[in-house]
Phi, psi and omega in degrees: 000128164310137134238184192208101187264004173315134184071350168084050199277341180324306179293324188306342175284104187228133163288144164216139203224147178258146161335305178319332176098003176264178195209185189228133149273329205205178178192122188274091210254031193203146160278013189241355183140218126250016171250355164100017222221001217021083179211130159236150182251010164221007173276145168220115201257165168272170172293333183220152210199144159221218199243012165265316206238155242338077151291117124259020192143185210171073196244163189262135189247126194284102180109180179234167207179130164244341169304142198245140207296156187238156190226149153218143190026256203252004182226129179237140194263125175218139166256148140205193172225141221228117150350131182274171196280333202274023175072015168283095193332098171104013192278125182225168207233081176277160212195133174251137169217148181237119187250132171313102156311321203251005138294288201083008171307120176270121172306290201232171159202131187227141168266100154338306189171148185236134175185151193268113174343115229245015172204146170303180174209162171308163208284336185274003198244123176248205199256021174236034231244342166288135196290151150268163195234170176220179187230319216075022092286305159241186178237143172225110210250123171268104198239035166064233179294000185259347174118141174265136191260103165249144172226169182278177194273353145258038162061045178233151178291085169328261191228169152201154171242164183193027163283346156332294215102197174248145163322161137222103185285144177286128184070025193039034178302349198078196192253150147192313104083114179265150169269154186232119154300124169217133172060229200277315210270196191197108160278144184217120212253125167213112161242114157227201198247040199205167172305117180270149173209183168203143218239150160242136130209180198257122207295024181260263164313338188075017184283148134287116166293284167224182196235080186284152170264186176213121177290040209242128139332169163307134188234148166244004184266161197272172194263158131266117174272136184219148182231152203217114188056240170276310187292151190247164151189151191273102156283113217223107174310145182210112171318335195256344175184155158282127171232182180221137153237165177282153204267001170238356157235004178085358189289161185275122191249337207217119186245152152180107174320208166077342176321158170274173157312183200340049174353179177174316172286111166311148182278157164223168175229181180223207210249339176218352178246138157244123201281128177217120186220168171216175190209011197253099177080031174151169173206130169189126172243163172204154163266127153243184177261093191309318150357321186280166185238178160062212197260125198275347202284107181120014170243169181276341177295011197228105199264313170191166181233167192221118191239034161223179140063019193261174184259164184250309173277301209278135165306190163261134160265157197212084183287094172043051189097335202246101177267090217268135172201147144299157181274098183055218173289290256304351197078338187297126183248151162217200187187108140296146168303116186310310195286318168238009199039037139287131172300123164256359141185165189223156180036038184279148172270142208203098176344116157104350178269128138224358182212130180233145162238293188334154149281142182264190200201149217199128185213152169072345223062061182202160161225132181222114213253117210246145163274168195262339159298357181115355195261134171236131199269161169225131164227136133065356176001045228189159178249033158234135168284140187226128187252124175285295191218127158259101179247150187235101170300351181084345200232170136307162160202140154223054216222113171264112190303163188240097196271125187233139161059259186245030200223156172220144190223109177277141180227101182273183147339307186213018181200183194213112189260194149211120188280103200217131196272000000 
């Protein structure tokens, strides 16, 4: 049997109840979730929303950032990178802010390190694009070639490393690759047009546990910990193979070719497949049987592929049975059986979408699908389509938003909402 262990979120479900009696289930402490699937399985945020209605609060964020907000209890975490104060032409100031959910009141604002990007990044892309992850003891910001951050949840400096080096990204596209908590350890994903690796360390200290290389190009997707009986493994999008390592030496259990370019869309899993596509200059997605060794392509560990219509920036959500994606950017939605990947619609056009970065993300029995203009459609959770709602935030946002309980927290262009009906 799969589990999925992302974020070590398996500890992570905890209820804390107030006098009042109300209570929180979860805490979306990653951008794809606790289920590691972008799913919460108790939040029900609203359907409809502008950039009037149903505002529970609303602040304005200093700098640019795609990384998308994380919530734990009573605090939500957002990076960006803000001009530095003394004015020094390209010099920018990465920075973690923690804000009072329920207020929108800034708790902290911590500077990492002030420094001039030492390569240019896409005209869509700023120098902050990696999400921060939590524990609930600490917060961790990742700004890349600038270095990984840990502070305490009140925002004092743990540790940092800042010892990578620099990136050199294809096309000087930039950085974003988030890192993910799992157990004792904090993976860290580095594919670049430079010697690629991938870090284990120990989310205490920042040591490196161990260090894999990877023959792999610029990449832009985050890792999954997925567990198959007593053993864990890390799965990683690759321009040259989707691979798997063990999650407790870093060794390679599992390839399997056919990816398109530079990938940037993260795997997802179930209880027996882990899902992995790209889209850019090409289209594949395939279910493998995490279970296989060696090279899986041409094998039964390949439950089945898909070579059109797969997505490219934004991941797949992966819903109740139902694996949801984009056509490339485009907005074109489609849904498949998880299991066997037959379509229950495919490339459907869908009000308000046409350039999609956000990942979608499926909370209450809705999937809610973010345009990079500002419009976010609510649909349906279902394998027939149904457009519930078209709401418009007023900002761009390429940011995948976050549903904890009854609130949704959009990280735009120039803000930070909460959605609360």
């Amino acid at each position: 049997m799969l589990h999925r262990t992302y974020l070590g979120l398996v500890l992570l479900i905890g209820c804390s109840c107030s006098l009042a009696g109300s209570v929180r289930a979860e805490n979306w402490a990653h951008w794809r979730g606790p289920t590691g699937n972008g799913v919460s399985p108790t939040a029900k945020p609203p359907t409809t929303f502008s950039a009037t209605q149903n505002v529970a609060w609303k602040v304005s964020l200093p700098g640019r950032s795609s990384g998308s907000p994380v919530v734990w209890e009573d605090s939500v975490f957002v990076v960006s990178a803000v001009p530095a104060a003394d004015g020094t032409r390209g010099k920018l100031a990465f920075q973690t802010f923690c804000f009072d959910r329920a207020t929108g009141k800034l708790k902290w604002q911590k500077t990492a390190v002030e420094a001039v990007p030492h390569e240019g990044t896409h005209a869509t892309n700023g120098y902050a694009s990696a999400s921060p992850c939590t524990d609930g003891t600490h917060v961790y910001s990742h700004f890349g070639s600038r270095g990984l951050y840990c502070y305490t949840m009140d925002g004092e400096l743990v540790w940092k490393r800042d010892d990578f080096g620099n990136m050199r990204t294809r096309n000087s596209f930039g950085e974003g690759s988030s890192p993910v908590l799992a157990g004792d350890r904090i993976l860290v994903p580095w594919d670049h047009d430079g010697p690629s690796f991938l870090y284990a360390l120990d989310k205490r200290t920042g040591e490196t546990l161990w260090k894999t290389a990877r023959d792999e190009p610029t990449c832009w997707a985050t890792p999954l910990v997925v567990s198959i009986g007593d053993s864990q493994q890390v799965v990683m999008n690759g321009e040259n193979y989707a691979r798997a390592y063990d999650f407790e030496t870093g060794k390679e259990l599992w390839r399997c070719s056919g990816q398109t370019d530079r990938p940037a869309a993260s795997a997802v899993a179930d209880d027996e497949f882990v899902y992995v596509g790209s889209g850019f200059r090409g289209a594949f997605m395939a279910a493998f049987r995490p279970a296989g060794r060696g090279d899986l392509r041409g094998t039964q560990s390949v439950a089945w592929t898909i070579d059109r219509d797969t997505p490219d920036v934004a991941s797949p959500l992966l819903s109740d049975g139902r694996l949801y994606f984009y056509k490339a950017k485009s907005g074109l939605v489609s849904c498949v059986d998880a299991k066997t990947g037959k379509p229950h619609f495919t490339a459907q056009r869908v009000p308000g979408l046409s350039d999609t970065y956000a990942s979608p993300i499926a909370a209450g029995g809705h999937v809610y699908l973010t345009d990079r203009s500002g419009k976010i459609t609510v649909i349906k959770d279902a394998a027939s389509l149904e457009v519930v709602a078209t709401n418009d935030v007023g900002e761009p946002v390429d940011a995948t938003p976050a549903p904890v309980d009854n609130q949704l927290f959009v990280r735009t262009e120039k803000s930070l909402i909460c959605f609360q009906n």
